[in-house]
DRENFI-531726 format. One record per residue: x, y, z of N, C-alpha, C, O in turn; residue in three letters; chain. Coordinates in steps of 0.02 Angstrom, whole numbers, always signed. Layout:
<rs>
R     npx     npy     npz    capx    capy    capz     cpx     cpy     cpz     opx     opy     opz  res  chain
R       X       Y       Z       X       Y       Z       X       Y       Z       X       Y       Z  ala      A
...
</rs>
This chain:
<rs>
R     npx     npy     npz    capx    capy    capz     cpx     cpy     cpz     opx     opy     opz  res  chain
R     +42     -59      +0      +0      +0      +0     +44     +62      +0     +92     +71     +37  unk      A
R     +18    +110     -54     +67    +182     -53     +37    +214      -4     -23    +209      +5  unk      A
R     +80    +252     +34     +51    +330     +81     +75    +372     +39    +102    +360     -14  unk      A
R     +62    +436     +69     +45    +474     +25     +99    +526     +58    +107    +533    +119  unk      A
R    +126    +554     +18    +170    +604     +17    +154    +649     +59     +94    +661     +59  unk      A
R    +200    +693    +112    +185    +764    +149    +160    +790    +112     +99    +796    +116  unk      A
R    +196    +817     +60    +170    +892     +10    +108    +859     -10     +73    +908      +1  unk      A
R     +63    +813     -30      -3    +799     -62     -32    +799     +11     -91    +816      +6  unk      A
R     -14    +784     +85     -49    +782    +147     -78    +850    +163    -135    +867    +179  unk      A
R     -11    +887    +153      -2    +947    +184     -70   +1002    +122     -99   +1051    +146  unk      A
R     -81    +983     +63    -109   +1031     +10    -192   +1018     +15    -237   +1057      +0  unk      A
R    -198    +909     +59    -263    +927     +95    -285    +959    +153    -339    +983    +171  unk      A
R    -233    +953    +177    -270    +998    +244    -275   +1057    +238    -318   +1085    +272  unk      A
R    -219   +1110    +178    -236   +1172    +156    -308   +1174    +132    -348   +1215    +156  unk      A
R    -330   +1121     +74    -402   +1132     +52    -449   +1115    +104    -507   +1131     +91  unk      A
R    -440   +1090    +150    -500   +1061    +200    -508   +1133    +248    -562   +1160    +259  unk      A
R    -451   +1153    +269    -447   +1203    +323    -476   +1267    +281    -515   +1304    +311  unk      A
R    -459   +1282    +213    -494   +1319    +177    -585   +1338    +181    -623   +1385    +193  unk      A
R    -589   +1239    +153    -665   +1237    +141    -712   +1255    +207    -768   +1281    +201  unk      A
R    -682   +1237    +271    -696   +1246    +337    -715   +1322    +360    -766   +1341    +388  unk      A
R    -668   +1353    +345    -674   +1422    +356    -720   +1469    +310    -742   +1526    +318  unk      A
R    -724   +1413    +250    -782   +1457    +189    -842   +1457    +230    -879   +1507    +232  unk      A
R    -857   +1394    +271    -928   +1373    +270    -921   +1404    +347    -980   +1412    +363  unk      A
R    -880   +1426    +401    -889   +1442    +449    -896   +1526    +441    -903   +1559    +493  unk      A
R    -896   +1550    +398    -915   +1630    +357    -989   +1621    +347   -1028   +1661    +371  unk      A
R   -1008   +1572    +314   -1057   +1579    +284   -1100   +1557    +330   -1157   +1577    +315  unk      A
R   -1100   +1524    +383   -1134   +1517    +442   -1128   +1574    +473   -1186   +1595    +474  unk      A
R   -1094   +1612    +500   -1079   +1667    +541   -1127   +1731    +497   -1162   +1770    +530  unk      A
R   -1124   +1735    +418   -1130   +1787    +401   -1242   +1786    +373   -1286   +1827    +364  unk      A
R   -1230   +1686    +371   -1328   +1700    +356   -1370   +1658    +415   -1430   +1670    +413  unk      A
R   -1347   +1606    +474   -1381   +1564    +533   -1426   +1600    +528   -1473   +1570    +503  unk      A
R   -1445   +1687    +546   -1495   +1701    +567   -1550   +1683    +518   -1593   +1642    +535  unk      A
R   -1551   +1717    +447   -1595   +1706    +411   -1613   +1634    +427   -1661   +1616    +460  unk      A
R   -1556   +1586    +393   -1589   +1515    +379   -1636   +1499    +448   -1690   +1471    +437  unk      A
R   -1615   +1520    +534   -1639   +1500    +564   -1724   +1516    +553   -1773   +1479    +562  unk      A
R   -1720   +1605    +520   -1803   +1624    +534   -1847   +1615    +463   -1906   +1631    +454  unk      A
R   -1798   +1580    +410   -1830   +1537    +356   -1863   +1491    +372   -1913   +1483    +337  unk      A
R   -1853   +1445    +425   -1859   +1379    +447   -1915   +1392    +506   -1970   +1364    +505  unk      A
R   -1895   +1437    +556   -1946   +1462    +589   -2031   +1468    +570   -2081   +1462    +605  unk      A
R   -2018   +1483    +491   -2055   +1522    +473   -2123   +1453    +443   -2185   +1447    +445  unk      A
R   -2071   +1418    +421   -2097   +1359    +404   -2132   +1289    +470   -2179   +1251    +464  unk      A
R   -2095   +1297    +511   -2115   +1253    +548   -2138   +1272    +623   -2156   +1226    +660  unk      A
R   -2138   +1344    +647   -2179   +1374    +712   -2153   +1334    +772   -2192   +1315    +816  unk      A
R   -2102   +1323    +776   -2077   +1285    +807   -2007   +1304    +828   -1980   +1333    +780  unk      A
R   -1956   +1299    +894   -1886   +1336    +902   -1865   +1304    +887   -1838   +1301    +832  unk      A
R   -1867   +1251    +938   -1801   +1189    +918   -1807   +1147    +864   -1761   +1109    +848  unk      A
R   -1880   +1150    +822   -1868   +1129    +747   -1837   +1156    +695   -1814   +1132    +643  unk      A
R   -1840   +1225    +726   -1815   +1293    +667   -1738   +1280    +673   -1703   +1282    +623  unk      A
R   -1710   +1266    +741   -1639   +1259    +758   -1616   +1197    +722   -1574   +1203    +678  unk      A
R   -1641   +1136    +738   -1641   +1091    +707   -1612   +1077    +633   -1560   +1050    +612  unk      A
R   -1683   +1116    +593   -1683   +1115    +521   -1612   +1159    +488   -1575   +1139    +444  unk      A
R   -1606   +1245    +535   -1540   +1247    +520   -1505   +1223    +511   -1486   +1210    +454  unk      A
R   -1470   +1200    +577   -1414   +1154    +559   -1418   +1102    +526   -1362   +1081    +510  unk      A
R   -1467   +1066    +504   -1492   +1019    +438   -1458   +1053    +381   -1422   +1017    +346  unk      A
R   -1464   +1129    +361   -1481   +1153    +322   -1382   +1167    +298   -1350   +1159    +246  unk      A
R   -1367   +1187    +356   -1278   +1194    +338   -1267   +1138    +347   -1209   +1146    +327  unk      A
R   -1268   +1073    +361   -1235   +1013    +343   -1256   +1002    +275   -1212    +964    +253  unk      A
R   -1293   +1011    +234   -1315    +989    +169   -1274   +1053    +131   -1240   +1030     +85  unk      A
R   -1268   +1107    +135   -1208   +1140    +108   -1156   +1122    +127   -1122   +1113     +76  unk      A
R   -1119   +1109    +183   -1064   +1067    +204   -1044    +988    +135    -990    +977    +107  unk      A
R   -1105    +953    +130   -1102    +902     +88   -1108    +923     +17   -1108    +875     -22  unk      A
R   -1114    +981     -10   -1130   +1019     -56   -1081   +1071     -74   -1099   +1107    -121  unk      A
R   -1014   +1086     -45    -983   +1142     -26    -945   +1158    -104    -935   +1215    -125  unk      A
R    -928   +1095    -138    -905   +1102    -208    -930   +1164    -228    -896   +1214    -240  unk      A
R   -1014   +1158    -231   -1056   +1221    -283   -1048   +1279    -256   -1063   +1328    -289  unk      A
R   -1023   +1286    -194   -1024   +1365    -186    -980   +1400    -233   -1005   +1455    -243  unk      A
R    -937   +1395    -258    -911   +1446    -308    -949   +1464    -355    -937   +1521    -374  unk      A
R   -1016   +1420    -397   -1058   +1426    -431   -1125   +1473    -414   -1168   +1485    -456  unk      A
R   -1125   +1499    -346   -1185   +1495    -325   -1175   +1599    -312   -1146   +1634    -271  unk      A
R   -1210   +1609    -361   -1220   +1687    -374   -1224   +1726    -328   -1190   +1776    -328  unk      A
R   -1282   +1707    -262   -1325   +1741    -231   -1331   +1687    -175   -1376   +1645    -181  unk      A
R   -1278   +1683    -105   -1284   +1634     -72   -1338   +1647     -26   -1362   +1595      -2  unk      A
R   -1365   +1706      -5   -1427   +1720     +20   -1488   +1670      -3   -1526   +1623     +11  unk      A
R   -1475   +1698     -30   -1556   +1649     -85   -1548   +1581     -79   -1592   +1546     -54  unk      A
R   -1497   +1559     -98   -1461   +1482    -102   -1480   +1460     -22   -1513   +1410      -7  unk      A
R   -1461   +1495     +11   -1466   +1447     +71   -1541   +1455    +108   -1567   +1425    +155  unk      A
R   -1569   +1518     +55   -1635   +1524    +103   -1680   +1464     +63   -1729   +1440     +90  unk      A
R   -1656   +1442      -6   -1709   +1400     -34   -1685   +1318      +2   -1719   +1267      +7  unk      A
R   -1619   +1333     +20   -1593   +1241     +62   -1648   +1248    +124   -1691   +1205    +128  unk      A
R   -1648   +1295    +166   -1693   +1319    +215   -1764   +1300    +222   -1789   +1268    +269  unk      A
R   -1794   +1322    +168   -1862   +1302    +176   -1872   +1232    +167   -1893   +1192    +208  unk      A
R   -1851   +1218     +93   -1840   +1148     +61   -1842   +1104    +146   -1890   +1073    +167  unk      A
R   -1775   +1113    +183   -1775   +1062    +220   -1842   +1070    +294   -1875   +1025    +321  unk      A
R   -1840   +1130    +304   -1923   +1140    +359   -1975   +1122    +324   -2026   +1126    +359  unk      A
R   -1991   +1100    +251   -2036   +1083    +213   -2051   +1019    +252   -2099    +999    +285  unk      A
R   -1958    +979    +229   -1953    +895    +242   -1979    +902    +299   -2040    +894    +304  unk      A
R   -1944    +919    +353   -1962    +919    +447   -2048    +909    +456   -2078    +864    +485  unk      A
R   -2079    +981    +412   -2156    +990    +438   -2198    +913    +392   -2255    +895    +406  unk      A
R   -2165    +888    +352   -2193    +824    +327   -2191    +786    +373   -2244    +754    +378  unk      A
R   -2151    +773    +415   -2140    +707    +463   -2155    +728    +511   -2168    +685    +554  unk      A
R   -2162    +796    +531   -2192    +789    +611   -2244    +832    +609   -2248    +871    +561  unk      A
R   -2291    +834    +658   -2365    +857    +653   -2365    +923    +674   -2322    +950    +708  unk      A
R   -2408    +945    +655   -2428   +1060    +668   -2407   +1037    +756   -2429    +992    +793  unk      A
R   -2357   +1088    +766   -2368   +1109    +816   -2370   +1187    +847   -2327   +1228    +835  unk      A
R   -2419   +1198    +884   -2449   +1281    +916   -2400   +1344    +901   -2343   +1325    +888  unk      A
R   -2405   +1400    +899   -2356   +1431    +896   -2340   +1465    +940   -2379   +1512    +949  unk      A
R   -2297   +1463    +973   -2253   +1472   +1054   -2277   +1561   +1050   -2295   +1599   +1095  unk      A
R   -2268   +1572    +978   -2266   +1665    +999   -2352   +1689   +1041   -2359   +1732   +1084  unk      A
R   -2400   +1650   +1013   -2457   +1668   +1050   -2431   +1671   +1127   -2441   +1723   +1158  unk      A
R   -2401   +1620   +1156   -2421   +1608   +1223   -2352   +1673   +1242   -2362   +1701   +1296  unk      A
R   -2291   +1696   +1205   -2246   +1753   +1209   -2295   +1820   +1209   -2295   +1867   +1249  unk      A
R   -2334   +1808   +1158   -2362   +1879   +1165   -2423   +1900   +1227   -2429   +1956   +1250  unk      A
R   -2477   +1819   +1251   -2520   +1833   +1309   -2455   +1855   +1377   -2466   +1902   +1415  unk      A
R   -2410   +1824   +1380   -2380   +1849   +1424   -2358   +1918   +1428   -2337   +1931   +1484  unk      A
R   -2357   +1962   +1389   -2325   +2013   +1386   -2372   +2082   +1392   -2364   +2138   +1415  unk      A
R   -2437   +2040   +1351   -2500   +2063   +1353   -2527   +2087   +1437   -2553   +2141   +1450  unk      A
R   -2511   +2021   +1497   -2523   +2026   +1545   -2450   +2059   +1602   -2451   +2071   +1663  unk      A
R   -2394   +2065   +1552   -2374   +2111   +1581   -2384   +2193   +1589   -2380   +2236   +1632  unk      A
R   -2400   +2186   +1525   -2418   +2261   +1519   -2485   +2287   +1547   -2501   +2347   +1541  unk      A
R   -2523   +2241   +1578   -2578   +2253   +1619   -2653   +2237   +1580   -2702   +2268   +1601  unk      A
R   -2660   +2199   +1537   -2705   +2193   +1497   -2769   +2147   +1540   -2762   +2094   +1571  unk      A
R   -2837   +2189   +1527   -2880   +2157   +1566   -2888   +2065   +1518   -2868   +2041   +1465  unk      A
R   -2926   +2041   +1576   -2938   +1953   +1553   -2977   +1964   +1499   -2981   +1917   +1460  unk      A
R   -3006   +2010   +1487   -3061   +2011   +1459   -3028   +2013   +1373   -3041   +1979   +1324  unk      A
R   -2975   +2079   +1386   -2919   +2091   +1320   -2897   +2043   +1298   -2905   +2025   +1240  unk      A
R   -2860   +2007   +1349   -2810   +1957   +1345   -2850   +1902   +1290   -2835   +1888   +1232  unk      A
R   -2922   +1872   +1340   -2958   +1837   +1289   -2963   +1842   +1236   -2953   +1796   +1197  unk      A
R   -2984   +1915   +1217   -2987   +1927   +1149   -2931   +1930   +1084   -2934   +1913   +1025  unk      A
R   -2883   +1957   +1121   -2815   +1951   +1074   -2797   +1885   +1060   -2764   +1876   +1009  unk      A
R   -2817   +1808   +1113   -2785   +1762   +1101   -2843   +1758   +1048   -2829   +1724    +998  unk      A
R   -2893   +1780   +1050   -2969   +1723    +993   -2952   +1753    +936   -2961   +1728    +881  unk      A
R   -2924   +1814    +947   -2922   +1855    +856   -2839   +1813    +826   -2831   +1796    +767  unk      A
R   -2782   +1801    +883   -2708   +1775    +840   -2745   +1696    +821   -2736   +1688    +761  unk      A
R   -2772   +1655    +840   -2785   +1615    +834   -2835   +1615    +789   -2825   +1570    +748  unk      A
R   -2907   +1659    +775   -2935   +1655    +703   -2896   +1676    +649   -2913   +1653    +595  unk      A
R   -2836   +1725    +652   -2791   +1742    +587   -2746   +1679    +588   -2730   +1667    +530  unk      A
R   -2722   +1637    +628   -2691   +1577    +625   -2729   +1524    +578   -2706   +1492    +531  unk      A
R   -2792   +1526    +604   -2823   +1465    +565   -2835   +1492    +466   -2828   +1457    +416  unk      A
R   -2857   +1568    +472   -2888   +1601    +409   -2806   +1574    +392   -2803   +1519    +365  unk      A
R   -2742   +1609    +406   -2685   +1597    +350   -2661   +1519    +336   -2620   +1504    +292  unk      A
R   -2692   +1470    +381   -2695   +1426    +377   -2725   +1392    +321   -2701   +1353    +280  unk      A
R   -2792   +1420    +330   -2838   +1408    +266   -2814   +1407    +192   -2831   +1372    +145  unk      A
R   -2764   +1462    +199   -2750   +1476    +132   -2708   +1432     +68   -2656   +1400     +77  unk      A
R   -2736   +1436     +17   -2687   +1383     -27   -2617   +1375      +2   -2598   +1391     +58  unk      A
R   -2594   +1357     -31   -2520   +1326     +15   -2480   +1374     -36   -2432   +1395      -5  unk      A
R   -2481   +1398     -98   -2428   +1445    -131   -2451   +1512     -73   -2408   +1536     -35  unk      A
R   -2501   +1530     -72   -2486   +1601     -63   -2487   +1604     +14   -2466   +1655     +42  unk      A
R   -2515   +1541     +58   -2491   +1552    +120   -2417   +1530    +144   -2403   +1534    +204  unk      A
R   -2362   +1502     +87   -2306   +1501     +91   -2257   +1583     +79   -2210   +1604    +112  unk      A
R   -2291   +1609     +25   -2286   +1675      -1   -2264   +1734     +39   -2213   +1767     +43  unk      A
R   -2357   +1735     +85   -2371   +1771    +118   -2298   +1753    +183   -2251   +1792    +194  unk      A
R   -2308   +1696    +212   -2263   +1678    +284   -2191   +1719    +275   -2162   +1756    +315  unk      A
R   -2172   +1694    +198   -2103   +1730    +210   -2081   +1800    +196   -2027   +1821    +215  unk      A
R   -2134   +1845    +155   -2159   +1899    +126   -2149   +1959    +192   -2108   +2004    +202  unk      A
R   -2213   +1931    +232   -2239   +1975    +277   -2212   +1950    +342   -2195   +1995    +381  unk      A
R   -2203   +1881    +364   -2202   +1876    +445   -2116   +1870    +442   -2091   +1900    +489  unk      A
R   -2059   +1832    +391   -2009   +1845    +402   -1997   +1903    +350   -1961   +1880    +305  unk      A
R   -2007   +1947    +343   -2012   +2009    +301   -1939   +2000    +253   -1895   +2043    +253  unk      A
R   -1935   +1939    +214   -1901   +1937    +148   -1922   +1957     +97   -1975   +1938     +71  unk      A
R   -1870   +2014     +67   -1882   +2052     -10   -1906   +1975     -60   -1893   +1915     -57  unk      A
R   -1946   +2021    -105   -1974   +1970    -161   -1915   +1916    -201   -1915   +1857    -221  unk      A
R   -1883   +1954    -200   -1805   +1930    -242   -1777   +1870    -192   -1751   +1819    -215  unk      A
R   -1787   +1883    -122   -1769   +1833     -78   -1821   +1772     -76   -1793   +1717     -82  unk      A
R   -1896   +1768     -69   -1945   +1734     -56   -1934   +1698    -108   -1909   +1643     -97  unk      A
R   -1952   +1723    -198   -1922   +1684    -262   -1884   +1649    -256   -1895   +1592    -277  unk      A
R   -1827   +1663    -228   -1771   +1609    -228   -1776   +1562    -178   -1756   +1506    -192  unk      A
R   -1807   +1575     -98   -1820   +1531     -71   -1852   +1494    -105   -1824   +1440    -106  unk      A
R   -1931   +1494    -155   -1985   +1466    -163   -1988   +1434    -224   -2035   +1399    -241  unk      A
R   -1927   +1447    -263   -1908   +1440    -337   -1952   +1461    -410   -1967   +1439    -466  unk      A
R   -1963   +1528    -360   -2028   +1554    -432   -1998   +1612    -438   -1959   +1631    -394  unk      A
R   -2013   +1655    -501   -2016   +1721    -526   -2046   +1768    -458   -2089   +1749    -418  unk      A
R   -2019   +1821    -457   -2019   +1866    -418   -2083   +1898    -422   -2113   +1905    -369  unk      A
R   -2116   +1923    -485   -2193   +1944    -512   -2233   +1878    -481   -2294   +1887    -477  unk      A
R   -2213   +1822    -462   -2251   +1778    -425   -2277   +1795    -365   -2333   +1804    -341  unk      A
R   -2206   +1796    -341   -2219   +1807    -259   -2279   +1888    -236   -2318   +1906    -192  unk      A
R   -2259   +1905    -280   -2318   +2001    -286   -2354   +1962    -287   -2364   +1944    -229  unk      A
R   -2383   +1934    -321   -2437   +1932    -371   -2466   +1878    -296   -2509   +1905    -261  unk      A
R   -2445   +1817    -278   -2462   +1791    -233   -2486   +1815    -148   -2533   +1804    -111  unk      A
R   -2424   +1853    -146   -2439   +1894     -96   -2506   +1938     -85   -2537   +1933     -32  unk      A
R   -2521   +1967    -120   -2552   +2025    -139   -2611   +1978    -138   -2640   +1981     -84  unk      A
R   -2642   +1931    -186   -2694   +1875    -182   -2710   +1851    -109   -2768   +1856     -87  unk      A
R   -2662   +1827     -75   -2661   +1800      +1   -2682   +1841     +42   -2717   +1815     +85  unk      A
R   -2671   +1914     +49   -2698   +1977     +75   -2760   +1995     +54   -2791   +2026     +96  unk      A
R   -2789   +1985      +0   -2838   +2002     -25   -2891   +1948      -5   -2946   +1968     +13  unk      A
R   -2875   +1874      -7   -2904   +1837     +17   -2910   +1814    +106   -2953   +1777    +130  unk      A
R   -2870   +1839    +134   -2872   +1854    +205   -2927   +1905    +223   -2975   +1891    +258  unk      A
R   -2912   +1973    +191   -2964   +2029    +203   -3040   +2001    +206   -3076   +2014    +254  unk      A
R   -3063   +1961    +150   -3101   +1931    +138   -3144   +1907    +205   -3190   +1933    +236  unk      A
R   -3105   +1839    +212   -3114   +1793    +235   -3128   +1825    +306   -3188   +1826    +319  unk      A
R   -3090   +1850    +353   -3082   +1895    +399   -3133   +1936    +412   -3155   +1931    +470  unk      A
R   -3172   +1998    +358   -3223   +2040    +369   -3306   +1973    +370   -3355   +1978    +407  unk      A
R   -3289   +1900    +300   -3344   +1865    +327   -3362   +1839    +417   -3411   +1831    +453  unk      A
R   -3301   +1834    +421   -3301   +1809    +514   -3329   +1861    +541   -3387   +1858    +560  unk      A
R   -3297   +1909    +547   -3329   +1992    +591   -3396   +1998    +566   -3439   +2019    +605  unk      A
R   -3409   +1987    +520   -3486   +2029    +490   -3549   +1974    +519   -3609   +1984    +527  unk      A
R   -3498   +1902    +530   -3545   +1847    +544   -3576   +1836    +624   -3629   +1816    +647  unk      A
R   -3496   +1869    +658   -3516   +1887    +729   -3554   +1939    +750   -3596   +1937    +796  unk      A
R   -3536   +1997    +707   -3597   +2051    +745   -3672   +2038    +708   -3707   +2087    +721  unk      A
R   -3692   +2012    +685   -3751   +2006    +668   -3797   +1958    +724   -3857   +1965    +733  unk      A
R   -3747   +1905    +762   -3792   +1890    +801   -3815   +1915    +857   -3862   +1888    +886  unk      A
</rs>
């Protein structure tokens, strides 16, 4: 069996220690996004954490293409969802922690029971209405408006034309308004 020469030892650990430090940039410089890509997708912390780091090991296994890859924002926000897609396939809806963040804060700030009630029945009917919604434009909308990614970013997460994501967005809002004034108009009438 041949071993392998210092100088060919020594030129991998230059490329390894290289590739290491590419991807420890590129962690340092996008975790947050990918984390609130993933967030965004699965309402969940430690799934969102999870799916991150899912998300840089598959660029890690992938690291060749980064020289190819134009716009690593985008790139890693579309590995991002892609993989909180996989996650929310295999494991079931779960609640979204920020309701029970925001009643608390609600009752810090002194909010009667009566408020409190009501703010949880209205996050929870806009939960279910965006819920409702087709799955393009309540994907659209999630990363559009609640992780407030430019169109150019959402596209590339979502792998569509940018006039999509408008065009979707804008539909999802329009169909929320909707849906939303039928609920209100249905309650005060009784």
């Amino acid at each position: 069996m041949a071993t392998a020469g210092p100088a060919l030892v020594g030129e991998a650990i230059s490329i390894a220690s290289a590739a290491v430090d590419e991807l420890e940039a590129l962690v340092r410089e996008h975790a947050s996004l990918v984390y609130r890509v993933a967030y965004a997708a699965l309402r969940n912390r430690a799934e969102a954490e999870d799916a991150a780091q899912e998300t840089f090991v598959r660029v890690l296994r992938h690291r060749q293409q980064l020289p190819q890859v134009r716009d690593q924002r985008a790139w890693l926000a579309r590995i991002a969802w892609r993989v909180a897609l996989d996650r929310r396939r295999r494991a079931p809806e779960v609640p979204l922690e920020e309701a029970a963040r925001a009643v608390r804060e609600l009752r810090a700030a002194g909010a009667s029971a009566e408020q409190l009630a009501a703010d949880a029945q209205m996050l929870a009917l806009l939960e279910r209405l965006i819920a409702s919604l087709p799955r393009d434009l309540r994907e659209a909308l999630t990363l559009s408006t609640v992780e407030e990614m430019s169109a150019a970013e959402v596209a590339a997460a979502l792998d569509i034309p940018e006039a999509s994501v408008r065009t979707r967005v804008y539909r999802a809002r329009q169909l929320l308004r909707e849906k939303l004034a039928g609920v209100l108009e249905g309650k005060h009438e009784r």
